[in-house]
C-alpha positions in Angstrom: 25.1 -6.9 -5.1 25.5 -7.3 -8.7 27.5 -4.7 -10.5 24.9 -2.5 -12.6 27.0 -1.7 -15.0 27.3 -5.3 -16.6 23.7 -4.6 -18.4 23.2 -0.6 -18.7 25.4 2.3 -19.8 25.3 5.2 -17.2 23.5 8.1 -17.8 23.1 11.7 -16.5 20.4 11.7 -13.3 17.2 13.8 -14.2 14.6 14.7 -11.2 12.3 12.3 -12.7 14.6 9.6 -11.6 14.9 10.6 -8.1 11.1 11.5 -8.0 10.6 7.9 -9.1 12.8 6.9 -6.3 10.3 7.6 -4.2 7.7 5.8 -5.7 5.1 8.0 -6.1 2.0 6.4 -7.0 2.6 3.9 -3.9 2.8 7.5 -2.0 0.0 9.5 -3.3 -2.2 6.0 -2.1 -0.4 6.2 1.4 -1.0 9.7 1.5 -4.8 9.6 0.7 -5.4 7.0 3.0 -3.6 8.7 6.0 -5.8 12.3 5.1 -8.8 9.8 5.3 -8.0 8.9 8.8 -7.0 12.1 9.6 -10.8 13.7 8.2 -12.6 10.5 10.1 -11.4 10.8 13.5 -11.8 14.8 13.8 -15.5 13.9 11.8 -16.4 10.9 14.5 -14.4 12.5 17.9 -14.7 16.0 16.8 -11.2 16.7 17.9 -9.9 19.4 15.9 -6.3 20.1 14.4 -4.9 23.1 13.0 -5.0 23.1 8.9 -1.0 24.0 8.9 -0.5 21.2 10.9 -2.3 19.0 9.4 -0.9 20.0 6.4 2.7 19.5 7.9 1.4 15.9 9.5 0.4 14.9 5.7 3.6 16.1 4.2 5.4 14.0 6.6 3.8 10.9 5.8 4.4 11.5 2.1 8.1 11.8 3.0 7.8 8.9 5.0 6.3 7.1 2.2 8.6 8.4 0.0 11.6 7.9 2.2 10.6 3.8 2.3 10.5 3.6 -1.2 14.2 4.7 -1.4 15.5 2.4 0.6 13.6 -0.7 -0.9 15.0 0.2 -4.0 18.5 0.8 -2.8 17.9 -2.7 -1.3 16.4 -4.3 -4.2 18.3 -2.9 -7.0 19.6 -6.5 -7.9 17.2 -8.3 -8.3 14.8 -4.9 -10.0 17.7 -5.1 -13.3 16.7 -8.9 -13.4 12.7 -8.1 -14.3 11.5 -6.6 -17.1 9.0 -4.6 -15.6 12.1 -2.7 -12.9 15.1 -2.6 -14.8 14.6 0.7 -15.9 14.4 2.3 -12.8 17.0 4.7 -11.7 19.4 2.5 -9.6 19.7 -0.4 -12.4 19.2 1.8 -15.7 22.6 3.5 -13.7 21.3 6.5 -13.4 21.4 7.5 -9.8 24.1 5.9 -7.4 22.4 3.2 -5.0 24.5 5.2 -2.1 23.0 8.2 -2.9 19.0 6.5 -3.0 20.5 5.1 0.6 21.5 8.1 1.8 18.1 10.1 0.1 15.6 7.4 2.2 17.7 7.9 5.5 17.1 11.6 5.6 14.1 11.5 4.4 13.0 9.4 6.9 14.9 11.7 9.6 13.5 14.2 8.6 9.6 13.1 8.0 9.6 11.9 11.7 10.8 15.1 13.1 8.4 17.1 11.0 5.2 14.9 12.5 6.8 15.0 15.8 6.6 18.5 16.1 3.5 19.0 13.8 1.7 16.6 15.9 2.7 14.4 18.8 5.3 11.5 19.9 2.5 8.7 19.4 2.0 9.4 15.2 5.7 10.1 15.2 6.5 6.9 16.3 4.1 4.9 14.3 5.1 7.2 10.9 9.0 5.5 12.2 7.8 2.4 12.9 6.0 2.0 9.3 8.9 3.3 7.4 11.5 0.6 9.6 8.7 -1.9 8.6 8.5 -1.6 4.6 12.2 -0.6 4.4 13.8 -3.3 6.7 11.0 -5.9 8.3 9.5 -6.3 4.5 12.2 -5.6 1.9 15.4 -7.3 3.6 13.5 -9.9 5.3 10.4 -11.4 4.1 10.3 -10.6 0.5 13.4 -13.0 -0.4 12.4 -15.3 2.6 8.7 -16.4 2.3 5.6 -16.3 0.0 3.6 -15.0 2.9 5.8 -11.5 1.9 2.8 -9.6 1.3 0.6 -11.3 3.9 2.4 -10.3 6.2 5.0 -7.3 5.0 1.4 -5.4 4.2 1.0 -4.3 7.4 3.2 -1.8 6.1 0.9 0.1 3.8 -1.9 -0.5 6.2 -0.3 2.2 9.0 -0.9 5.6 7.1 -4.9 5.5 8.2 -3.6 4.8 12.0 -1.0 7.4 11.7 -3.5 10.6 9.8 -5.8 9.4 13.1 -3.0 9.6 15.7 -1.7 12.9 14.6 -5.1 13.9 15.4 -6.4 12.5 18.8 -2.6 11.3 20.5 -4.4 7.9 20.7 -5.0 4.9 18.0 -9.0 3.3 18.5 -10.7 0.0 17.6 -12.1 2.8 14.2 -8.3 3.5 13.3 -7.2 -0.3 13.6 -10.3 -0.8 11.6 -8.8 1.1 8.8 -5.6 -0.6 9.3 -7.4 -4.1 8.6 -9.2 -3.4 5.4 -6.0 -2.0 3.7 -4.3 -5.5 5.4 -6.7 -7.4 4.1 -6.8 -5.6 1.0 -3.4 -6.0 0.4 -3.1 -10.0 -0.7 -5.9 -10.2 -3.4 -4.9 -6.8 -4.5 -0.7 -7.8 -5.6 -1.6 -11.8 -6.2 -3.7 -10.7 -9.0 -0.4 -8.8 -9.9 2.0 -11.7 -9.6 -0.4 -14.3 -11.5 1.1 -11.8 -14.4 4.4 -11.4 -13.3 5.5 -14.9 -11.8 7.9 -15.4 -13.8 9.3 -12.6 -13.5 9.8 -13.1 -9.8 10.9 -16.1 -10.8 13.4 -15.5 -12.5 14.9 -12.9 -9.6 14.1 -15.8 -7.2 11.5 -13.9 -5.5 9.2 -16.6 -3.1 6.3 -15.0 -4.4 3.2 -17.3 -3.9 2.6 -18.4 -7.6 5.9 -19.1 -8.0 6.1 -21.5 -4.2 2.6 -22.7 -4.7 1.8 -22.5 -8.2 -1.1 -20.4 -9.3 -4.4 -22.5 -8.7 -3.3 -21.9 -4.5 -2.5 -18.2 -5.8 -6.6 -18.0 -7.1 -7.5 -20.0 -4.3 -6.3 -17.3 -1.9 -7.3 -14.4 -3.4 -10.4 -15.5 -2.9 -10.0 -16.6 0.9 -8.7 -12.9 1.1 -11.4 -11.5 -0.9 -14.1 -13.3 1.2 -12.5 -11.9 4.5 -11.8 -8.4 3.4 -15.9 -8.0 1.9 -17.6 -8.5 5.2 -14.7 -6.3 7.2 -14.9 -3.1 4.7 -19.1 -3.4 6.0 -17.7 -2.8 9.9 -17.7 0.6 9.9 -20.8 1.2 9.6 -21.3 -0.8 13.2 -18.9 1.2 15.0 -20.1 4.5 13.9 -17.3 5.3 11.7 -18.9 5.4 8.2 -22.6 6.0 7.7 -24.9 5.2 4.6 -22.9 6.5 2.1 -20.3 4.9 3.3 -21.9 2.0 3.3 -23.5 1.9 -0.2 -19.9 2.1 -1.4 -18.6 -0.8 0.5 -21.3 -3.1 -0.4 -21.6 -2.1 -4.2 -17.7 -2.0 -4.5 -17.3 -4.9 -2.3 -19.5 -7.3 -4.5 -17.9 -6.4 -7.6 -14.5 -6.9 -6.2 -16.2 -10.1 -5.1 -17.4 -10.9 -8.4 -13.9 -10.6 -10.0 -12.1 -12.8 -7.2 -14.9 -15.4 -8.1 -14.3 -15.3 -11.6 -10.6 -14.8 -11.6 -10.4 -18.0 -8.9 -12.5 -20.2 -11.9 -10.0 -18.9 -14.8 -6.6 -20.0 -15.4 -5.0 -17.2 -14.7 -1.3 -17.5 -14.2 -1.3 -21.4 -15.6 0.9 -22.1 -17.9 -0.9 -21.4 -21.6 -3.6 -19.5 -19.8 -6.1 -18.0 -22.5 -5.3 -14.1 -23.2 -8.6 -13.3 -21.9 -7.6 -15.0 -18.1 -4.7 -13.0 -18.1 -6.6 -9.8 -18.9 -9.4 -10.8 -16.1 -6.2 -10.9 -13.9 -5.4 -7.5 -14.3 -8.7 -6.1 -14.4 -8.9 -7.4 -10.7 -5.6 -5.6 -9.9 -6.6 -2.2 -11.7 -10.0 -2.5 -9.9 -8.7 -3.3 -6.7 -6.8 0.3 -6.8 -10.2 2.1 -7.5 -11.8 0.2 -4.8 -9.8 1.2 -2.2 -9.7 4.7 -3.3 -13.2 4.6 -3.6 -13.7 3.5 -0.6 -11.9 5.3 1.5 -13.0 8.8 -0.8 -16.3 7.9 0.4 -15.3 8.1 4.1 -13.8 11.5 3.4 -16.5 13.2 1.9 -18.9 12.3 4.6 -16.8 13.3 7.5 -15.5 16.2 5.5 -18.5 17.7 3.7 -21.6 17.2 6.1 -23.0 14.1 4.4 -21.8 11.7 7.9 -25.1 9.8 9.2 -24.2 6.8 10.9 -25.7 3.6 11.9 -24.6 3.3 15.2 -24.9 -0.6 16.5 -22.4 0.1 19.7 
């Protein structure tokens, strides 16, 4: 690794920097996704779970979260003090030690399993360590430096907390939960390739594979869209199974065409082409902010019906 200390003076630690170790905004997602499959499967099996326990189960994925955040920055601290956008995070700005964000994900992530194991049961446990070995290790050592298809396939990662809030519930993971874990997969690609049509050269520059950068940026458009296309219809299956009802489904579809509606328009700009107009740059990122609210959103909408009485469903089978 390259030593920080080439580009940044060392300064004092604060508990900002080792709150932002954990990146939090990636963990306050994970965590409202994993309540929402917690809320759906005692609101569709009517399986109950004890609030403290619940609240321990939830707590445990945020560490978990948390815990795979450390270590991908431990990991990445190279190449985060070659980009702009990551070189002032704690590691490269020299702030904290990358031994000590090693050691800080490690017990974290001891101790988040433990916590769910006994909050819970063996079956979320294991899925909680199986996500946290899959961002920190499967993901950020492996695929990110190693193929553009990084987030394809390294977003499986972010798509477990749903499958784990349901597990820690029932002991078992059905076709609902997995159904949960394929909108957030599917979510994943358009939502960070409207990202890196920004930041390609950033990534660049770090030799990152991202897909603009391997493929250029028309195949970056032309994707989000395939992913877009894919991920419309899929958010609508809920309502076949029984897991979301109307309300539920008015969501999807009105948040689903307008997340449509930008893939469309972002795959005719020139976003990400060299000399691409200011305004096909901004319709970039107004796909990547809306693609946040869609899947909160989204999965809000599942939570109140299951949570506040407002769950009618449209059963199909």
């Amino acid at each position: 690794m390259t030593d920080m200390s080439a580009s940044h003076t060392k300064r004092y630690a604060t508990a900002g920097d080792y709150v932002q170790l954990l990146k939090p905004r990636i963990m306050m997602l994970v965590v409202f996704t994993a309540v929402s499959g917690l809320i759906a499967a005692v609101g569709v099996t009517g399986q109950s779970i004890n609030p403290i326990m619940a609240a321990i189960a939830t707590l445990s994925i945020a560490l978990g979260s948390g815990a795979a955040g450390a270590i991908n920055m431990w990991y990445d601290s190279d190449i985060d003090q070659i980009m702009t956008r990551t070189s002032t995070r704690p590691i490269p700005s020299g702030a904290v030690p990358r031994e000590e964000a090693l050691a800080m994900g490690l017990i974290m992530s001891g101790v988040s399993v433990m916590l769910m194991w006994l909050a819970s049961n063996w079956l979320a446990a294991g899925l909680l360590a199986f996500s946290i070995f899959y961002y920190g290790v499967i993901y950020t050592m492996w695929l990110k430096r190693s193929t553009p298809q990084n987030i394809v396939i390294g977003g499986g990662a972010g798509a477990f907390p749903p499958v784990i809030g349901w597990a820690a519930v029932t002991g078992n993971t059905p076709l609902d939960a997995w159904i949960l874990f394929a909108i957030i997969f599917f979510w994943t690609p358009p939502h960070f390739w409207a990202l890196s049509l920004l930041a390609h050269g950033e990534y660049e520059k770090a030799g990152v594979p991202m897909l603009p950068v391997t493929h250029g940026a028309k195949t970056t458009r032309n994707q989000i869209l395939l992913y877009t296309l894919l991920l419309v219809p899929l958010a609508m299956t809920p309502l076949l199974t029984g897991l979301g009802g109307w309300l539920y489904g008015a969501v999807a579809g009105v948040l689903g065409l307008a997340f449509l509606s930008y893939a469309v328009r972002v795959w005719r700009s020139h976003a990400g082409d060299k000399g691409a107009a200011p305004a096909d740059m901004k319709l970039a990122k107004g796909m990547f902010l809306f693609s946040i609210l869609y899947l909160f959103l989204v999965f809000a909408a599942l939570i109140v019906e299951h949570a506040f009485g407002l769950y009618f469903p449209v059963k199909v089978f």
